[in-house]
DSSP file (Angstrom, degrees, kcal/mol; ACC not computed):
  #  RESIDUE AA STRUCTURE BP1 BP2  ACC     N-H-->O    O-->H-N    N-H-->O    O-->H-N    TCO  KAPPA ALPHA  PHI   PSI    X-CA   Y-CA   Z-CA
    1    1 A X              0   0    0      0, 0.0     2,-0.2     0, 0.0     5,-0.1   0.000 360.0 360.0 360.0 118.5   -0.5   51.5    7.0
    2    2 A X    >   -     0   0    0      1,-0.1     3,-3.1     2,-0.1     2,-0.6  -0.367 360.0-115.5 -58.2 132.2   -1.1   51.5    3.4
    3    3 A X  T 3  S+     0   0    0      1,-0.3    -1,-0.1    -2,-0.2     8,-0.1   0.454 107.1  70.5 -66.8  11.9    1.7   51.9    1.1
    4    4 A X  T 3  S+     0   0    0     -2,-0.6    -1,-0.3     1,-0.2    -2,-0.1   0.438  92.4  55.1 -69.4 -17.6    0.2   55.1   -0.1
    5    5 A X  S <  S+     0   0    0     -3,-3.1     2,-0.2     2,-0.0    -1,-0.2   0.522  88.6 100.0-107.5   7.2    0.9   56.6    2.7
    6    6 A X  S    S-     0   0    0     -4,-0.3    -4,-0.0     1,-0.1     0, 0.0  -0.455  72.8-125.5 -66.8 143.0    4.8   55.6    2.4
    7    7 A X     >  -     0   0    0     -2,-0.2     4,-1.0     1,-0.0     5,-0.2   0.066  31.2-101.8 -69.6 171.3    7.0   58.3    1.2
    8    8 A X  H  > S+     0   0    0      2,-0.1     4,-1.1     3,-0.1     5,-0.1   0.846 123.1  49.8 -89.3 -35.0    9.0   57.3   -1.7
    9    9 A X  H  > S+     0   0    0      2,-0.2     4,-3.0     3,-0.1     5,-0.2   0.895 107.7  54.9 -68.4 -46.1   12.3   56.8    0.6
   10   10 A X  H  > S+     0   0    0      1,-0.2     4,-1.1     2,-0.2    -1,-0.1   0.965 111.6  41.2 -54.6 -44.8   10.3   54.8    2.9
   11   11 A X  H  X S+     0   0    0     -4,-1.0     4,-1.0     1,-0.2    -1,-0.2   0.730 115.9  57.0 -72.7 -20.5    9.0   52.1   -0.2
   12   12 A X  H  X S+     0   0    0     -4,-1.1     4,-3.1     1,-0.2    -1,-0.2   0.940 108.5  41.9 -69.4 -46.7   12.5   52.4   -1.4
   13   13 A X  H  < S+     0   0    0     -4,-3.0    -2,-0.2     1,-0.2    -1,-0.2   0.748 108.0  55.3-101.4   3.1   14.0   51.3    1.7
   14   14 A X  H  < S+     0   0    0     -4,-1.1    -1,-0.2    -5,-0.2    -2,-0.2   0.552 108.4  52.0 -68.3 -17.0   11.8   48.5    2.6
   15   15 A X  H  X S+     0   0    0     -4,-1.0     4,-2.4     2,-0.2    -2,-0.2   0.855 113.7  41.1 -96.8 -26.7   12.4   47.0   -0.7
   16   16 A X  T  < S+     0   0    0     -4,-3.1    -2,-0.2     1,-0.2    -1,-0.2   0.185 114.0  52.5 -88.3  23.4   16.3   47.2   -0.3
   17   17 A X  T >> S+     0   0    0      2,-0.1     4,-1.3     3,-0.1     3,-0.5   0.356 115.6  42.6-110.4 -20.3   16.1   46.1    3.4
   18   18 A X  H 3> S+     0   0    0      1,-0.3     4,-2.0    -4,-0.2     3,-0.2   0.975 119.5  43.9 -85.8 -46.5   13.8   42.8    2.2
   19   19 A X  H 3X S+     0   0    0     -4,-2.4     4,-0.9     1,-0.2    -1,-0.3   0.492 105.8  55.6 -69.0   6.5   16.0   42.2   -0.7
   20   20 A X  H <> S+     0   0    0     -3,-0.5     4,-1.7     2,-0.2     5,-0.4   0.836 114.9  39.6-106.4 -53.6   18.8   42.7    1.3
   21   21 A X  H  X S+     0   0    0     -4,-1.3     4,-1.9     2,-0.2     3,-0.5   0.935 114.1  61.6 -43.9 -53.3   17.2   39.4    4.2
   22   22 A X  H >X S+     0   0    0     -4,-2.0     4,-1.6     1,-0.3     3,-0.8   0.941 113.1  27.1 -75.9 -81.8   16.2   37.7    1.0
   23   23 A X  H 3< S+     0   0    0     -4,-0.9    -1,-0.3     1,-0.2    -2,-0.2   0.503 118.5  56.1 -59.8  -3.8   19.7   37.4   -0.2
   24   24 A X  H >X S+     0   0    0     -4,-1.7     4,-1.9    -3,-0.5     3,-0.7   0.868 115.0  49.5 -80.3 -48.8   21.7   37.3    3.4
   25   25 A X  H << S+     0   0    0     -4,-1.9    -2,-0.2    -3,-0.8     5,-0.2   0.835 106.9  44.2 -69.8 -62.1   19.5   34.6    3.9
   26   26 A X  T 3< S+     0   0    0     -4,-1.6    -1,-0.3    -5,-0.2    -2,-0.2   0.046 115.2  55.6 -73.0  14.5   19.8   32.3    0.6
   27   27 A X  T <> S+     0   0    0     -3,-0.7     4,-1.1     3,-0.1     5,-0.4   0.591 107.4  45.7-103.6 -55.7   23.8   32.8    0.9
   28   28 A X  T  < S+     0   0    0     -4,-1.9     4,-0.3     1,-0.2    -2,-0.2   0.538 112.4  47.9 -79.1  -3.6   24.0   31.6    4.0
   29   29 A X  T  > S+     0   0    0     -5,-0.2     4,-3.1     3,-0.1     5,-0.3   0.730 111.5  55.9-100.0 -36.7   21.8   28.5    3.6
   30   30 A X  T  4 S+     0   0    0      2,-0.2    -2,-0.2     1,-0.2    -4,-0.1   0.577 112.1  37.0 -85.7  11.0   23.6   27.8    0.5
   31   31 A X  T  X S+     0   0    0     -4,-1.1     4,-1.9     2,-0.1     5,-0.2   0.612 112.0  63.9-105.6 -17.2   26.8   27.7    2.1
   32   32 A X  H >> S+     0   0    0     -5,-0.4     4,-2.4    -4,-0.3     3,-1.4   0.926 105.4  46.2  -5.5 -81.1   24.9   26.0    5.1
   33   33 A X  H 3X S+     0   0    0     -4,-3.1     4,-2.3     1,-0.3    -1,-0.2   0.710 112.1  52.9 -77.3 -20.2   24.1   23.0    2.9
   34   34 A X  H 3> S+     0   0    0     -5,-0.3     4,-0.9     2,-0.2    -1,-0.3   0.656 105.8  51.3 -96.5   1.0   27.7   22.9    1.6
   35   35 A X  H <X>S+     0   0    0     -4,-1.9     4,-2.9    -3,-1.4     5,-0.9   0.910 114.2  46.3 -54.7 -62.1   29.3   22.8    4.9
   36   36 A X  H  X5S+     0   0    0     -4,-2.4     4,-1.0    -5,-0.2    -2,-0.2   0.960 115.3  40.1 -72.6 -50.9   27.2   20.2    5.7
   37   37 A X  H  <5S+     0   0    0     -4,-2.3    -1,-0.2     1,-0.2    -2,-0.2   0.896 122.0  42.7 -38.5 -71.5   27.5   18.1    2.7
   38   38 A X  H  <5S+     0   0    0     -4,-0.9    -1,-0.2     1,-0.2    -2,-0.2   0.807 137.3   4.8 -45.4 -58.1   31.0   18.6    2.4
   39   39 A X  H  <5S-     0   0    0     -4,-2.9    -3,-0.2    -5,-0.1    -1,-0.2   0.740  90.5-111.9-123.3 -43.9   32.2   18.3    6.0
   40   40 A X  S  <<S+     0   0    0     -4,-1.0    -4,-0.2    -5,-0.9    -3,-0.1   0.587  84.0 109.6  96.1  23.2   29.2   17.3    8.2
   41   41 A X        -     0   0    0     -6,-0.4     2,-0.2     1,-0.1    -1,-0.2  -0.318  54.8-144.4-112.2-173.2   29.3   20.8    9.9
   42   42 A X     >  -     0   0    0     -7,-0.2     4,-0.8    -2,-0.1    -1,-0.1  -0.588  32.9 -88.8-130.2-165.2   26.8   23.9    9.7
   43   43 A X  H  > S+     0   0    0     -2,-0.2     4,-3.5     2,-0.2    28,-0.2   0.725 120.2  55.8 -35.5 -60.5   27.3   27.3    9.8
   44   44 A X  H  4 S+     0   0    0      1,-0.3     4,-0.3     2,-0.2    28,-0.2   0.896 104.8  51.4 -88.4 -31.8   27.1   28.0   12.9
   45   45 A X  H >> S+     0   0    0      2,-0.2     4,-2.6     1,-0.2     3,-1.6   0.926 111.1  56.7 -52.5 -38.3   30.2   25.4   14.0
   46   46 A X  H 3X S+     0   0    0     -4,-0.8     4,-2.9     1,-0.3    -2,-0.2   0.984 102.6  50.8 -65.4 -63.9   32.1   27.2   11.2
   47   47 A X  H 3< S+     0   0    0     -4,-3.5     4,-0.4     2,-0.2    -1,-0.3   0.556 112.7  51.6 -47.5  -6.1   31.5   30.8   12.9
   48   48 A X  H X> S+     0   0    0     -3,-1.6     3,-2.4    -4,-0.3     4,-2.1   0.820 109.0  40.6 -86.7 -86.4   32.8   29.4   15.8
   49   49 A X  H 3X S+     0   0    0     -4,-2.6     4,-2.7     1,-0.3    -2,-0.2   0.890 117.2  62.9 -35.9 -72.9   35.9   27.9   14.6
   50   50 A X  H 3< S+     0   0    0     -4,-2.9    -1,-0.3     1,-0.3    -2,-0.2   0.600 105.3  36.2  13.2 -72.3   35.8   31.2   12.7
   51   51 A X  H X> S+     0   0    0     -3,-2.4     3,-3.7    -4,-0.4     4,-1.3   0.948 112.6  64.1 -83.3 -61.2   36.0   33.5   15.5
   52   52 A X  H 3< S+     0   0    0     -4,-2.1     4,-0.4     1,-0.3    53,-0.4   0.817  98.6  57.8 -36.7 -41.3   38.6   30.8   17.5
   53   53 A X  T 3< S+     0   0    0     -4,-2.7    -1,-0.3    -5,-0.3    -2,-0.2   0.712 100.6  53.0 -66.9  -8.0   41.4   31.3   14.6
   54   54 A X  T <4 S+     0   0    0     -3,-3.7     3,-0.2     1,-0.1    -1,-0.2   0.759 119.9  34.9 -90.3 -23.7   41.5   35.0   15.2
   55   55 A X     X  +     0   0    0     -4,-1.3     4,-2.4    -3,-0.3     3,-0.3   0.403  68.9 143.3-116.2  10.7   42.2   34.3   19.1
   56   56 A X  T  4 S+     0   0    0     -4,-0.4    -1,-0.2     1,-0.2    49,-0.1   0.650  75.0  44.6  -9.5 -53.4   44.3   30.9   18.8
   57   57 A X  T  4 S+     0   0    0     -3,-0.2    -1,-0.2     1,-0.2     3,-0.1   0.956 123.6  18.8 -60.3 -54.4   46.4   32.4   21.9
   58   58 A X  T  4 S-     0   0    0      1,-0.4     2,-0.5    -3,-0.3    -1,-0.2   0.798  97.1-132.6 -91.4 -25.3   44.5   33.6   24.4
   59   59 A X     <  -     0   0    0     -4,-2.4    -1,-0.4    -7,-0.2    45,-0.2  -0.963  16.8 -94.9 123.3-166.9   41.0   32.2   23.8
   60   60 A X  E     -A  103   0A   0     43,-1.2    43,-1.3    -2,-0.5     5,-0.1  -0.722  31.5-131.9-159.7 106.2   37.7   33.5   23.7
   61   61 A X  E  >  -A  102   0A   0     41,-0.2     4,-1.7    -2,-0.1    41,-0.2  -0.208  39.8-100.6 -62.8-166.0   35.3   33.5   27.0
   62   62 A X  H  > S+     0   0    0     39,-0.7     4,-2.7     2,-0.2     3,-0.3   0.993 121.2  38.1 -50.6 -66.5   31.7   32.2   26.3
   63   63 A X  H  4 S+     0   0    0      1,-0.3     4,-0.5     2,-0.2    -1,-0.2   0.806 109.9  52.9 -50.1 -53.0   30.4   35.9   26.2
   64   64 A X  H  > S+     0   0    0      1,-0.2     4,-0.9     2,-0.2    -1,-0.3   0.755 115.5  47.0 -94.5 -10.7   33.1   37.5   24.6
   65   65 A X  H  < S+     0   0    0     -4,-1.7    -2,-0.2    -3,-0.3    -1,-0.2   0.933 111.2  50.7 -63.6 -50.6   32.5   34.3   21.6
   66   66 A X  T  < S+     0   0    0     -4,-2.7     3,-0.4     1,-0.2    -2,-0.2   0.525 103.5  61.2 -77.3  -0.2   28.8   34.8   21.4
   67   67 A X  T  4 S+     0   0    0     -4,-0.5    -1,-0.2     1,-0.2    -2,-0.2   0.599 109.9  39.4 -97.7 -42.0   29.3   38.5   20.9
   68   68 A X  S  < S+     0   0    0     -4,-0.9    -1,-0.2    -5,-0.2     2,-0.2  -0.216  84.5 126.3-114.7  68.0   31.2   38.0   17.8
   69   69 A X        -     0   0    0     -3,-0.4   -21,-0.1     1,-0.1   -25,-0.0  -0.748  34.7-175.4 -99.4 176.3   29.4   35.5   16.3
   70   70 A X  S    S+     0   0    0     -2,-0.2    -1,-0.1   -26,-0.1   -26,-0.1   0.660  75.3   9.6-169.5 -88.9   28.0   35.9   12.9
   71   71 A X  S    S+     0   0    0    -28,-0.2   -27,-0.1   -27,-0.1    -2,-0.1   0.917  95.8  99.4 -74.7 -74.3   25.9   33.0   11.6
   72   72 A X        +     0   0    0    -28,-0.2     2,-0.3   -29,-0.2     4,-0.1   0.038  47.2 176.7 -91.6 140.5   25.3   30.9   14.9
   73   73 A X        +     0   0    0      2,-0.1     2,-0.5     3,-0.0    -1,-0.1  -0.883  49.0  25.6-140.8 145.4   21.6   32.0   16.2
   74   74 A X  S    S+     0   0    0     -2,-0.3     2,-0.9     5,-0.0    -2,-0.0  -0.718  99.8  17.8 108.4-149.1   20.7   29.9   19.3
   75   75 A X     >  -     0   0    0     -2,-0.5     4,-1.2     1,-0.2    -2,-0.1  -0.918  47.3-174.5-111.4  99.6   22.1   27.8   22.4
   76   76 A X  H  > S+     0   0    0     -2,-0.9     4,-2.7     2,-0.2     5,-0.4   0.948  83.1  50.4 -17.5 -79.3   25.8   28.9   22.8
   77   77 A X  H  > S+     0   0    0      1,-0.2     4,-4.9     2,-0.2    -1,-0.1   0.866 107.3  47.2 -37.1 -64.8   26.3   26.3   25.5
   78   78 A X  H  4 S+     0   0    0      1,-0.2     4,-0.5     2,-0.2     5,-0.3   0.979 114.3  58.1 -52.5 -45.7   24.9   23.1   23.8
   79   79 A X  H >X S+     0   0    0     -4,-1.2     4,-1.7     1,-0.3     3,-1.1   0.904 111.6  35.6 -40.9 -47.8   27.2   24.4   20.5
   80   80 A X  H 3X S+     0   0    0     -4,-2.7     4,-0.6     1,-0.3     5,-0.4   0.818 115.4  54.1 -86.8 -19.3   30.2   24.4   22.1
   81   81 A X  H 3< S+     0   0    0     -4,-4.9    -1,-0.3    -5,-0.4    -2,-0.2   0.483 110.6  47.7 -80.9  20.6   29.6   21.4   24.3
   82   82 A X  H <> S+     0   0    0     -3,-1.1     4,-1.1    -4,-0.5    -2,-0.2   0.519 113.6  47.9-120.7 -34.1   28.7   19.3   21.4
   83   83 A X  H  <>S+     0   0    0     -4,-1.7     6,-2.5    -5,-0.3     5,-1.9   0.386 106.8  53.5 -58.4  -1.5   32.0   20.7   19.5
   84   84 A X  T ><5S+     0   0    0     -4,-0.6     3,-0.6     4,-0.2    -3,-0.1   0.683 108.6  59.9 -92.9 -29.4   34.4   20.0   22.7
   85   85 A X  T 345S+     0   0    0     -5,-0.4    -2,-0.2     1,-0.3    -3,-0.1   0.948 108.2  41.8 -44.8 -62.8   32.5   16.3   22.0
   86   86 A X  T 3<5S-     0   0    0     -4,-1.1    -1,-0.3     1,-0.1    -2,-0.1   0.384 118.4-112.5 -70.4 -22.1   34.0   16.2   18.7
   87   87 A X  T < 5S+     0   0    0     -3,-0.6    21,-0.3    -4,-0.3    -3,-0.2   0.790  83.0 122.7  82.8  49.7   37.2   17.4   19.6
   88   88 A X  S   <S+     0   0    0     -5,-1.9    18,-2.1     1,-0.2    21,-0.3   0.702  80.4   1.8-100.1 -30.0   36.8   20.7   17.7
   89   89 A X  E     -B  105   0A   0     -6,-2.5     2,-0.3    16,-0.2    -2,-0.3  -0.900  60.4-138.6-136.4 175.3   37.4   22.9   20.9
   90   90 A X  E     -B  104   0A   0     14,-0.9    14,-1.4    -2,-0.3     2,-0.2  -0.953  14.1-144.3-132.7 157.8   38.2   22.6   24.5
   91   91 A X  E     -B  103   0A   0     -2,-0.3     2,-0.3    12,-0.2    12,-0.2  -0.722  19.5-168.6-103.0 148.0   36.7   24.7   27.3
   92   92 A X  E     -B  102   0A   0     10,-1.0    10,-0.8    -2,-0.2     2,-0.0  -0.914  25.4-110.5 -90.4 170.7   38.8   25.8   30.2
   93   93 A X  E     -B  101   0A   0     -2,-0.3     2,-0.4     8,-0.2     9,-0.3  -0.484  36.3-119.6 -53.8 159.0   38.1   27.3   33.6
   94   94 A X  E >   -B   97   0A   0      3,-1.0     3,-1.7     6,-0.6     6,-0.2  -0.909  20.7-131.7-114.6 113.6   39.3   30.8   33.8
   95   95 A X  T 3  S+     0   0    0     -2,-0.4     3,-0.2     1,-0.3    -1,-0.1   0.828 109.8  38.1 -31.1 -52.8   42.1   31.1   36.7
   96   96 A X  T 3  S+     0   0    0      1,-0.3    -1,-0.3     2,-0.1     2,-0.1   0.125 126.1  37.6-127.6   5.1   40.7   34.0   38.3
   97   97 A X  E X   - B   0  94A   0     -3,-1.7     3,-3.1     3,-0.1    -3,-1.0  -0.512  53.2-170.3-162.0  94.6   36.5   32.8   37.7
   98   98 A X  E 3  S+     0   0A   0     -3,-0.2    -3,-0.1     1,-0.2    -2,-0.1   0.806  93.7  55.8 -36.8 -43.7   35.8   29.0   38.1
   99   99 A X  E 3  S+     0   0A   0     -6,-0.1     2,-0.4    -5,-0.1    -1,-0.2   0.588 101.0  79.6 -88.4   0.0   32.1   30.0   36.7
  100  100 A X  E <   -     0   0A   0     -3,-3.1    -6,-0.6    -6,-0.2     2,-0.4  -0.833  66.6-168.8-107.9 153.2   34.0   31.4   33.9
  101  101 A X  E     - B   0  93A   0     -2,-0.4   -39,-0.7    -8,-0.2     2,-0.4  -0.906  16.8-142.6-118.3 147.7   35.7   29.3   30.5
  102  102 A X  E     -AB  61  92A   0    -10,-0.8   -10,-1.0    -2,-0.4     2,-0.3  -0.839  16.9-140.8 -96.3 140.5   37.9   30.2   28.1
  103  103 A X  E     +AB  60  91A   0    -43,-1.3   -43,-1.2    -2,-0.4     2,-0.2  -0.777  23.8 175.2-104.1 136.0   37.2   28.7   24.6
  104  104 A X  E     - B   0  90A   0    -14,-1.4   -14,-0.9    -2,-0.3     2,-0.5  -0.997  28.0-119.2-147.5 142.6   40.2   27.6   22.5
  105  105 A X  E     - B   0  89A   0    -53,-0.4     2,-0.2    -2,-0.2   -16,-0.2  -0.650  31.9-133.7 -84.2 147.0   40.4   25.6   18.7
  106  106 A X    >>  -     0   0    0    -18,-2.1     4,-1.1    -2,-0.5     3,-0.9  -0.505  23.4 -99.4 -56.1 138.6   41.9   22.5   18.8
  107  107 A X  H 3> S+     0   0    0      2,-0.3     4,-2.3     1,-0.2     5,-0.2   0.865 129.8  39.4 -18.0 -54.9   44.5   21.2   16.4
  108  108 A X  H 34 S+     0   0    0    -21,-0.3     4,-0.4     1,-0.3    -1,-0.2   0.556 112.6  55.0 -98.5   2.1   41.6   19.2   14.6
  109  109 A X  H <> S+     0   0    0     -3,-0.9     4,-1.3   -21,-0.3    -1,-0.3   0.715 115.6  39.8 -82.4 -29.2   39.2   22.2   15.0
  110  110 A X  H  X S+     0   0    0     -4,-1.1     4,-1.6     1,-0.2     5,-0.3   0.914 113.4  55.1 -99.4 -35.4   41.9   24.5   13.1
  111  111 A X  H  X S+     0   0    0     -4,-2.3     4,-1.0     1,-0.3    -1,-0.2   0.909 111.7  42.6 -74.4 -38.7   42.8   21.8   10.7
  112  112 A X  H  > S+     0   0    0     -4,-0.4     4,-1.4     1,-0.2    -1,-0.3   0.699 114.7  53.7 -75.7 -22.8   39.0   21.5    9.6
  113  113 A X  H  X S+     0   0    0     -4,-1.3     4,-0.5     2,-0.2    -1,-0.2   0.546 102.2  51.0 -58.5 -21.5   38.8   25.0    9.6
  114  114 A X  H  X S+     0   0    0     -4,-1.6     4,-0.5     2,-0.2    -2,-0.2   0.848 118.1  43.1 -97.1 -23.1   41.7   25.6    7.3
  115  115 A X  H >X S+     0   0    0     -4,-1.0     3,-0.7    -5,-0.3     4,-0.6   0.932 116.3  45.0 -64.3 -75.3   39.9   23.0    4.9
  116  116 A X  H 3X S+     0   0    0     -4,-1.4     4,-1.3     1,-0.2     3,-0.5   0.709 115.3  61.3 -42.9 -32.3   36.0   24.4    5.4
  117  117 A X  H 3X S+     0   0    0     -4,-0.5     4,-1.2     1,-0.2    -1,-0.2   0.897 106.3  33.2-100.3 -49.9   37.9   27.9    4.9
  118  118 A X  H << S+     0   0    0     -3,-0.7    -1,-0.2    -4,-0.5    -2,-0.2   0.196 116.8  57.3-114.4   6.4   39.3   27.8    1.7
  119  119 A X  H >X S+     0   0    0     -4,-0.6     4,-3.7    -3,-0.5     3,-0.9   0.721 107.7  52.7 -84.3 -53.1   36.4   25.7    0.4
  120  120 A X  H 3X S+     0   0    0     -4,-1.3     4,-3.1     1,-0.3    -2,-0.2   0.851 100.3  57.6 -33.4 -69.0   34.3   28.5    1.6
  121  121 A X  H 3X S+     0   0    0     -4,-1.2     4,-1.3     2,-0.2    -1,-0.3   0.666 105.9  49.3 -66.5 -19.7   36.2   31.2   -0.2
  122  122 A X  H <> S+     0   0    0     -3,-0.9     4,-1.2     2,-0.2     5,-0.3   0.878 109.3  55.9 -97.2 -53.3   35.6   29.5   -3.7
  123  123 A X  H >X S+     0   0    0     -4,-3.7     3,-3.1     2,-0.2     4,-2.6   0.955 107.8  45.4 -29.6 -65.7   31.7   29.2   -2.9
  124  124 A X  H >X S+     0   0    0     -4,-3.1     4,-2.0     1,-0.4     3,-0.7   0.920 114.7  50.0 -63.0 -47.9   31.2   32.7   -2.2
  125  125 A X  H 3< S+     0   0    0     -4,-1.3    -1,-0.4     1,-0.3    -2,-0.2   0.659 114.3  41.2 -39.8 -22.7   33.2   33.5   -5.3
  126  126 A X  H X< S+     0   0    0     -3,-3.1     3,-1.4    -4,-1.2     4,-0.4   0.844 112.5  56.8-102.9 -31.9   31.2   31.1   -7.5
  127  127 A X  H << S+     0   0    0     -4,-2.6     3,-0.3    -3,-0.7     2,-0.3   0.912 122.3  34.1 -94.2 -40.6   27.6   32.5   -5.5
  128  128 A X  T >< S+     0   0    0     -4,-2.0     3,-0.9    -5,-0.2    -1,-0.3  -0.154  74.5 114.8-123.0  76.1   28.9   36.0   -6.8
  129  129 A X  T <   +     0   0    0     -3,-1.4    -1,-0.2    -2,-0.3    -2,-0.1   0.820  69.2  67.1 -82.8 -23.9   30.5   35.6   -9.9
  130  130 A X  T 3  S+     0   0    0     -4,-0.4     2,-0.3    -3,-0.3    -1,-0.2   0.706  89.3  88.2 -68.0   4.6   27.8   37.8  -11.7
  131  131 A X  S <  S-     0   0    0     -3,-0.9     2,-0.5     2,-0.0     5,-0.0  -0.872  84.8-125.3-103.1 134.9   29.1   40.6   -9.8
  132  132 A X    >>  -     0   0    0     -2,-0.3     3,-3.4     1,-0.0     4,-0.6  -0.762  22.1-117.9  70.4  52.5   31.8   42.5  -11.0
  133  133 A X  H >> S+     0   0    0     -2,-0.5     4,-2.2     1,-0.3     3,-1.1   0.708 109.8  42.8 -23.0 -32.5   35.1   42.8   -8.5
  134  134 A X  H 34 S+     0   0    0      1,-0.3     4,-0.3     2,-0.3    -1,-0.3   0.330 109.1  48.2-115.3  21.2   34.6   46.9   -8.4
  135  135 A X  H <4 S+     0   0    0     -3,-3.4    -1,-0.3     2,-0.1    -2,-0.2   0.172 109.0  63.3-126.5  24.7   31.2   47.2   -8.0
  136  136 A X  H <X S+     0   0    0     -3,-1.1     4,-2.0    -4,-0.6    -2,-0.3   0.891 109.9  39.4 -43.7 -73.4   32.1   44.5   -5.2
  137  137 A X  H  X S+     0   0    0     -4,-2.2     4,-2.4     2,-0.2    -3,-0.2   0.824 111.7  53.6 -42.7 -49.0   34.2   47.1   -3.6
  138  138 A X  H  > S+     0   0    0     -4,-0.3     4,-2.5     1,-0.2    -1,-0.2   0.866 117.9  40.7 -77.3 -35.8   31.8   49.9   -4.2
  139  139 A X  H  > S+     0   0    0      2,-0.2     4,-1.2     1,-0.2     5,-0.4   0.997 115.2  49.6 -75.9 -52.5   29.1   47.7   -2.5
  140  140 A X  H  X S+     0   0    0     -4,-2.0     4,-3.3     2,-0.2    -2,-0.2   0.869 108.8  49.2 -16.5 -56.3   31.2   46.4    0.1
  141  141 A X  H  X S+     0   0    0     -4,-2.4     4,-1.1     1,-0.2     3,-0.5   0.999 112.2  54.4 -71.5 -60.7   32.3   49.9    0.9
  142  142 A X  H  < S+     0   0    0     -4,-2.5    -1,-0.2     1,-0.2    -2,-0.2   0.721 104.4  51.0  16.2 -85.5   28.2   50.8    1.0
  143  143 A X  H  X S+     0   0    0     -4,-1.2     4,-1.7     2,-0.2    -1,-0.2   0.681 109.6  56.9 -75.9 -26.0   27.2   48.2    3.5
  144  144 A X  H >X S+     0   0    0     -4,-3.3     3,-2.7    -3,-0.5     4,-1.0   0.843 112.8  33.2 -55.3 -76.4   30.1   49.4    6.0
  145  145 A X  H 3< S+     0   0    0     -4,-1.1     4,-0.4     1,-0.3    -1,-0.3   0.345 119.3  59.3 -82.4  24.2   29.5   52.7    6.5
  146  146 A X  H 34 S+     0   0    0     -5,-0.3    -1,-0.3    -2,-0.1     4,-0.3   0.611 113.9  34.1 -51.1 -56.2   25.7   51.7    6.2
  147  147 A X  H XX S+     0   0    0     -3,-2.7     3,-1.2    -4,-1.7     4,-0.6   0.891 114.2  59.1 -90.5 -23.0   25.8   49.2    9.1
  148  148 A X  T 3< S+     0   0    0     -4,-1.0     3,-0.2     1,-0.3    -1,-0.2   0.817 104.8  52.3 -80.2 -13.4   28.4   51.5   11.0
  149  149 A X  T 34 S+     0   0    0     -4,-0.4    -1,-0.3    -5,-0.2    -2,-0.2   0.469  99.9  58.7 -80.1   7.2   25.5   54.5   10.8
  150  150 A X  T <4        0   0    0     -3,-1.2    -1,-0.2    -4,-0.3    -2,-0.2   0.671 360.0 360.0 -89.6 -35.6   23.1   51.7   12.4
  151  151 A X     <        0   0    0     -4,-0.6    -2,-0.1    -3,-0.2    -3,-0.1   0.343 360.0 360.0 -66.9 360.0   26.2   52.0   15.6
């Protein structure tokens, strides 16, 4: 369809939904490349570990991991079996489903997380220091109830 026939709302919001990919996109490869430099991890281990500190006790199953993941795009399984390799997590069986595991961080998965984490927090700050803290908020506050009217 030619963009003549676009509304003015339409062009508007095709250009703040591409710029919006275009920067989601370049943040998360540039902290991508400093995981890895830094640590020898990615993204997507980090969203993992991520998600694992919030559930230290109980776990996380597979499903209920890949459900909040963030970042990590791809083959669950191989992730986490190549982090239980590394001795960043451990899988168990689930008492009450043999076909299911619970996912748990490790001592040296939380300790490289608490490192990656606070490394983490000073990148994003420095990737938006040209921003402003309150028109942070005001964008912040935006993109919620933006993505909760997408729910």
């Amino acid at each position: 369809m030619p963009e003549s026939h676009y509304t003015e709302r339409q062009r508007e919001s095709l250009k703040l939904w591409i710029e919006l990919l275009r920067y989601s996109s370049k943040l998360e490869q540039l902290i991508d490349d400093k995981l890895r430099q830094n640590y020898g991890q990615n993204i997507s281990r980090f969203d993992v570990l991520s998600q694992l500190v919030r559930e230290q006790e109980d776990g996380l199953t597979v499903g209920e991991l890949a459900g909040r993941l963030i970042a990590s795009k791809g083959n669950i399984t191989g992730l986490l079996d190549r982090m239980k390799k590394d001795d960043l997590i451990i899988k168990q069986a689930k008492t009450d489903d043999r076909r299911s595991y619970l996912v748990h961080i490790t001592d040296k998965g939380l300790k490289l997380f608490r490192d990656m984490a606070g490394n983490n927090a000073k990148w994003i700050e420095q990737a938006l220091e040209s921003i402003d803290i309150d028109h942070m908020k005001d964008f912040t506050l935006f993109l919620s109830k933006s993505r909760n009217s997408l729910d």
